[in-house]
LOTORLUM-117351 format. One record per residue (C-alpha): x, y, z. Coordinates in steps of 0.001 Angstrom, whole numbers, padded with zeros to 6 digits, always signed. Example, Ala and Ser with C-alpha at 12.3 -4.5 7.8 and 13.67 -1.06 7.14 Angstrom:
residues 2
+012300-004500+007800 +013670-001060+007140 
***
This chain:
residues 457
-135404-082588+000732 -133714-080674-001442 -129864-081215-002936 -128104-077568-002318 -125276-076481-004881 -122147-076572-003431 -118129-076259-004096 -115419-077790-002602 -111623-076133-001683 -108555-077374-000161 -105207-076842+001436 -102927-078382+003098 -105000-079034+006349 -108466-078595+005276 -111550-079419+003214 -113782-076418+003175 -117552-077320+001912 -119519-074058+000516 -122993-074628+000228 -125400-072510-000615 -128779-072887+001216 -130720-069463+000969 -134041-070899+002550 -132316-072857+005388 -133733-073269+009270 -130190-071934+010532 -131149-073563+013899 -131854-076675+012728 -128407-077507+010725 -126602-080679+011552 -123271-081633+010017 -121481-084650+010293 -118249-085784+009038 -116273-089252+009394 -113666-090892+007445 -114673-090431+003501 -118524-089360+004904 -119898-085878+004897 -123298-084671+005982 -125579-081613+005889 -128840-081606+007379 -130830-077823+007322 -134340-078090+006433 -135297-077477+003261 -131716-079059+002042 -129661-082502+002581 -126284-082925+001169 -124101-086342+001521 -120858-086313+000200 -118615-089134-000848 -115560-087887-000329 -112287-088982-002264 -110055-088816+001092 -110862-089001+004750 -111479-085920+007325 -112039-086113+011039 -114324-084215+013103 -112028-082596+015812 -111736-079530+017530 -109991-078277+014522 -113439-078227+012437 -115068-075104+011809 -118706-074001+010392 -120195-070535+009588 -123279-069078+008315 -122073-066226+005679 -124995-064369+005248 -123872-062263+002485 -123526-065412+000073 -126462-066402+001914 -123992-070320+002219 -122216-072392+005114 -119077-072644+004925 -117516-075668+006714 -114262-076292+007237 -113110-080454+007258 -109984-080998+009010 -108206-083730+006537 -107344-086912+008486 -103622-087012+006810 -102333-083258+006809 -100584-082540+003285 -102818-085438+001642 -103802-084089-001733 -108144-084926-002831 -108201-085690-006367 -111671-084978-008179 -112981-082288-005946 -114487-080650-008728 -116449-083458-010308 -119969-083003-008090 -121526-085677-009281 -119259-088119-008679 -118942-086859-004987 -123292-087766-004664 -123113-090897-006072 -122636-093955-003277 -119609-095979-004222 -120264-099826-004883 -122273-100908-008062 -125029-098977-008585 -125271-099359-012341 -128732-099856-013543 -129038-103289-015313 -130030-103950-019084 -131464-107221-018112 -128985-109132-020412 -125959-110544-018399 -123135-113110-019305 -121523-114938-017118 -118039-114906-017412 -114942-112896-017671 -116451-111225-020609 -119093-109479-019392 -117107-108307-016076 -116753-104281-016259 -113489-102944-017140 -111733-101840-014155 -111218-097718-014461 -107710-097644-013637 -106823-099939-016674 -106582-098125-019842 -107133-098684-023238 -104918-101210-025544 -105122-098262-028858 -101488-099540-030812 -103468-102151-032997 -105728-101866-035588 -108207-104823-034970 -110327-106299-037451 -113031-108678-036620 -113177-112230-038681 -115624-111662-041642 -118906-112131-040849 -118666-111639-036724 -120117-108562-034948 -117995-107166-032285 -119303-108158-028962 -120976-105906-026488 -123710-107032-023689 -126728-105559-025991 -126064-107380-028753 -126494-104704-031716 -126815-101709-029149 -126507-098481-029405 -126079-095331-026711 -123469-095043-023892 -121777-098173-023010 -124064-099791-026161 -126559-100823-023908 -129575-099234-025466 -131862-101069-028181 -135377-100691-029908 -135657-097341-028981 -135943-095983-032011 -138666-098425-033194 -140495-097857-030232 -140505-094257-030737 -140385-094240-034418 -143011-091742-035268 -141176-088599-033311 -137671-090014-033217 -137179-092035-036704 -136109-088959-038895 -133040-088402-036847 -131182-091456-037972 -130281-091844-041391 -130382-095719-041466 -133690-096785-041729 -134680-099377-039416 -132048-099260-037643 -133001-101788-034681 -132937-104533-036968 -129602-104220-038397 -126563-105777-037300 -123239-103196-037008 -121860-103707-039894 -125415-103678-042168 -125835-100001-040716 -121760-099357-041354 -122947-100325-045050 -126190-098212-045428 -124271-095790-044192 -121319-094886-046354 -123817-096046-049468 -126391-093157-048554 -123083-090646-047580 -122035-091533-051455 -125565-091119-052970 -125946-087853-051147 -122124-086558-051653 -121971-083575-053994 -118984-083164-056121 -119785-079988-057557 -120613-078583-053946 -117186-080108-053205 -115288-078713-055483 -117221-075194-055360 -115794-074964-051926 -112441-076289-052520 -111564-073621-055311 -113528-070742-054635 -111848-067831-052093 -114703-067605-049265 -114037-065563-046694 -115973-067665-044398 -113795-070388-044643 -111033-068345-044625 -112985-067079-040925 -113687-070398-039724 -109791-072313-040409 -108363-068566-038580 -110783-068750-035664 -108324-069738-032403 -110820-071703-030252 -110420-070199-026667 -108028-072816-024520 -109349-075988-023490 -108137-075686-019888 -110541-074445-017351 -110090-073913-013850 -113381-074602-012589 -116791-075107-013251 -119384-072175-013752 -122276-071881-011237 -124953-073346-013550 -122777-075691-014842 -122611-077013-011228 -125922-076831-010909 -126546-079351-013802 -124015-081491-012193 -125956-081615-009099 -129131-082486-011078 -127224-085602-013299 -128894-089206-012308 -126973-090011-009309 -125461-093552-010626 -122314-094752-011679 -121956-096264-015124 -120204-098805-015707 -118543-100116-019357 -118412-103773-020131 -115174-104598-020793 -115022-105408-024842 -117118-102079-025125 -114416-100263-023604 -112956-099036-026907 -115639-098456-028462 -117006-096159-025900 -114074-093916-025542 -114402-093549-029664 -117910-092852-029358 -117049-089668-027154 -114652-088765-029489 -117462-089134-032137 -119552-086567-030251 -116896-084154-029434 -116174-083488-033016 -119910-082901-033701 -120056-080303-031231 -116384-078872-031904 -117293-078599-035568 -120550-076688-035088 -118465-074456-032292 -115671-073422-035023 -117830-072804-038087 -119837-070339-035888 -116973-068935-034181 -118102-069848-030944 -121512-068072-031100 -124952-069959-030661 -126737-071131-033737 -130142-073033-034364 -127880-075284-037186 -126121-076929-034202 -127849-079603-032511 -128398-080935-036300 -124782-080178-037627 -123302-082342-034348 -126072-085320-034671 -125499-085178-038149 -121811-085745-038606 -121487-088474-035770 -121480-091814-037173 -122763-092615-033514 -125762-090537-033281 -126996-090545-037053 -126431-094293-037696 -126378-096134-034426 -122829-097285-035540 -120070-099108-033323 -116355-097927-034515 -113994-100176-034171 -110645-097878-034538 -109697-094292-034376 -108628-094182-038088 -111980-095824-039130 -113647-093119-036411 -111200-090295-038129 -112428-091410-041609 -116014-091447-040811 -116077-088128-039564 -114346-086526-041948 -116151-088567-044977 -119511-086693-043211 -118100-083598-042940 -117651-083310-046654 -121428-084832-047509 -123648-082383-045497 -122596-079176-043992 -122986-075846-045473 -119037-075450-046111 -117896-079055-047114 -113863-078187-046848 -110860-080922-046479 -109033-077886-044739 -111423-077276-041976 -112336-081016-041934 -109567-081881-040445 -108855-078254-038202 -111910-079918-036291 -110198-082965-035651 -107163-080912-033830 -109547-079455-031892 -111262-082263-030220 -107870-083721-029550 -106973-080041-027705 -110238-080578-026031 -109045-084458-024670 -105592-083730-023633 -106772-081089-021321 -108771-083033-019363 -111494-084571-018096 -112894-080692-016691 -112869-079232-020815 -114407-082803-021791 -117380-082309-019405 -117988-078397-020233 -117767-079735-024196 -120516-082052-023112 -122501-079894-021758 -122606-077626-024102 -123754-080062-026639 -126489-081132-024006 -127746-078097-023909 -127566-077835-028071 -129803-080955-027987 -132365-079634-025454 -132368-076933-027877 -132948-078563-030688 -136512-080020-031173 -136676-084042-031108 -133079-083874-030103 -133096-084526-026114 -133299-088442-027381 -129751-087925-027986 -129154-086632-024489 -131058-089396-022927 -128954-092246-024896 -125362-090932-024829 -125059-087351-023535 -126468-087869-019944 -124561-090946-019172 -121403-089908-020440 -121528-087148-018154 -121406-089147-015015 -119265-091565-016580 -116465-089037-017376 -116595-088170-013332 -114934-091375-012612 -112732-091912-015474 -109050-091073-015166 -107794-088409-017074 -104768-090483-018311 -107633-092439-020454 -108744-088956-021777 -104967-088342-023036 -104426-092203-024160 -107293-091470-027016 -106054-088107-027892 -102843-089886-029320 -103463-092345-031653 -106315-089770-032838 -103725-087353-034113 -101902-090353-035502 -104539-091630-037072 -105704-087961-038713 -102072-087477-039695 -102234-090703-041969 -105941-089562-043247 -105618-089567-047219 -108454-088013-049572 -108222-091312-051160 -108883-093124-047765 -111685-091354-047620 -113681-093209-050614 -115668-090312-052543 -112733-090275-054968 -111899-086615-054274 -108175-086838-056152 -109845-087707-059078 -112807-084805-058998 -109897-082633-058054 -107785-083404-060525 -110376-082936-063350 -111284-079939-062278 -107645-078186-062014 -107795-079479-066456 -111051-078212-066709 -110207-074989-064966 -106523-075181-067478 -108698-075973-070186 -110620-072599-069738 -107732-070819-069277 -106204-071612-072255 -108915-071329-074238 -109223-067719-072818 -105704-067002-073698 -106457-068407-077080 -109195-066387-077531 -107484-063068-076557 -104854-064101-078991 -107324-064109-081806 -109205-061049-080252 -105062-059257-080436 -104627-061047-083917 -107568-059519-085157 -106800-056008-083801 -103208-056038-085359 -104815-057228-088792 -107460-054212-088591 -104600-051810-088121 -102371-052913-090588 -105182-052777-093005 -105570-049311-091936 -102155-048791-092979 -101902-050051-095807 -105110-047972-096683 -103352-044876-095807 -100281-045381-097614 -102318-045977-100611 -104119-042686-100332 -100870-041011-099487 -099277-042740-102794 -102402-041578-105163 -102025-037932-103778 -097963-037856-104394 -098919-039119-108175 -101678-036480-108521 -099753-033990-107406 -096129-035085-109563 -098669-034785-112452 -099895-031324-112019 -096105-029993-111292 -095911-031374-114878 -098628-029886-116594 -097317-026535-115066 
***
């Protein structure tokens, strides 16, 4: 059987279902509704529904064929008139069964510690944590990596295709903070000062492009028809987040966001063949396997990338990026999906790069379906907090100081070129005089000559 697409409306007495079935057995359609339970049954298609409020079948409930849109449209009277259905809009969610159907890691721990967080609770952000030296931070994989950190030894089972993507070599047998340190020592080995600086001082009207560009507004009202379709088509499970990887999961999203927002404003929202490689490649997440432990160490790492390998390596539009994945998170949990998928469909794109999709992308999709938006908004804050306390010198490549000697170099040069047009002027003024000194002399002998002859005469 196949899963139709489909949209869901409301108002104040009704669910209406849209589905769109253009190879349906018209006589053979069955729909059924009960409670938070919705059916449709029309040969080649099946639909269930898990609905976020309860309808009734009465005499109220309507269904039509519209053969036009070639869809049913049905009609759900709501069992509480005026009740509002919150999440209409995220399909996947709306397929998936409720209960647990998470699929296991085979590691468990009994415990509070391993029970999942529950999704109304949000996020403790106001304190800057810092595990004991020499402890890991705790997750259910142990040195995982992926959505939820659950993943491990995929990349040294598949090291032959996947192993160029991640810039920490062997990074299945390193522990968080061993991959944290080859890390920032191969982003200072490969940091160029003089690209750096080039950009920093020099008047490119890219840049100048890129910091103008206004990124269209986060806020959508609904999704597009494909990108319900690929909705429809996301792994119909529910994942769940371990509750000490709570955290660092919402930071990893934030890590991927900024990936895909910074490839989206340096292009000016066109496509490029750079992108799937300029997002992997500035998220600590997806080039080093890395767990972040704070939004100003997330902030920091981020921007400490952005300056080491792009084509335009610029403080300025560093940071620009930052303000836009926070306008991205405080619209909602609708802008957060469509960023998502856009960056899923940048790693399709991209050759080698669907691992990516397969470890975060994918998961965080269906994830995102069931999270509040409140948590969405609750990491947007103390990201702008944290960006608005960013310092160059926080950022470890010593950027005050390159900056600095290059503003004396570049005063240095200056003077000298004064200096030299001085001499240049000096030796101008000394030509002329010399010229008229030469032609008072002349003038001088011919006055004599001629005083002489007046005497003779």
């Amino acid at each position: 059987m196949l899963t139709p697409r489909f949209s869901l409306a409301q108002d104040a007495q009704f669910l209406t279902v849209t589905i769109y079935a253009p190879f349906t057995n018209i006589d053979q359609t069955e729909v059924f509704m009960e409670e938070r339970d919705f059916r449709f049954s029309s040969p080649p298609y099946f639909l269930r529904l898990h609905l976020p409020g309860e309808v009734e079948e009465s005499e109220a409930a309507k269904g039509a064929w519209d053969a036009e849109t070639t869809s049913f449209v049905v009609q759900c009277p709501k069992a509480v008139e005026g009740e509002h259905f919150a999440g209409l809009e995220m399909l996947t969610q709306l397929l998936t069964p409720r209960g647990d159907t998470e699929v296991r890691t085979g590691v468990e721990e009994l415990g509070g510690e391993g029970e999942e967080q529950e999704e109304e609770e949000e996020e403790e952000w106001y304190f800057e944590q810092q595990l004991p030296e020499g402890e890991e931070a705790p997750s259910l994989g142990g040195q995982g990596y992926g959505f939820g950190f659950r993943h491990s030894a995929a990349y040294s089972r598949l090291l032959a295709e996947f192993g160029e993507l991640v810039d920490v070599p062997a990074v299945d047998g390193l522990t968080y903070r061993e991959r944290d340190a080859a890390r920032e020592a191969r982003e200072a080995a490969e940091f160029s000062a003089d690209h750096y600086l080039a950009d920093l001082f020099s008047e490119d009207v890219a840049v100048e492009e890129s910091l103008a560009w206004a990124a269209p507004a986060a806020a959508a009202a609904a999704f597009t028809r494909e990108e319900q379709e690929r909705l429809v088509a996301l792994p119909r499970v529910r994942p769940l987040v371990a509750r000490p990887d709570l955290a660092a999961t919402h930071l990893a999203l934030a890590d991927l966001l900024y990936g895909q927002c910074f490839a989206r404003r340096w292009h000016q929202g066109e496509a490029s063949t750079e992108a799937g490689w300029l997002a992997a490649k500035l998220s600590p997440s997806l080039s080093s396997c890395t767990r972040l432990a704070t939004p100003a160490a997330l902030v920091r790492s981020c921007v400490r990338r952005a300056l080491t390998y792009p084509y335009c390596r610029h403080w300025r539009l560093a940071t620009a990026v930052w303000r836009d994945v926070v306008e991205v998170l405080e619209a909602g949990t609708l802008p957060t999906i469509q960023a998502l998928l856009h960056l899923s469909t940048t790693f399709a794109d991209t050759p080698g790069y669907y691992i990516f999709n397969q470890l975060y992308v994918t998961d965080y999709l269906s994830w995102l379906q069931a999270l509040p938006p409140s948590h969405l908004a609750s990491l947007a804050a103390p990201l702008t907090k944290a960006l608005a306390a960013l310092t160059k010198a926080q950022v470890g490549l010593e950027l005050e100081e390159l900056e600095e000697a290059a503003r004396l170099t570049l005063l240095e040069e200056e003077e000298g070129e004064v200096e030299q047009l001085a001499r240049q002027l000096g030796r101008v003024e000394v030509g002329r005089a010399k010229e008229e000194d030469s032609d008072d002399d002349t003038s001088s002998d011919s006055d004599d000559d001629t005083s002489e002859d007046e005497g003779k005469s």
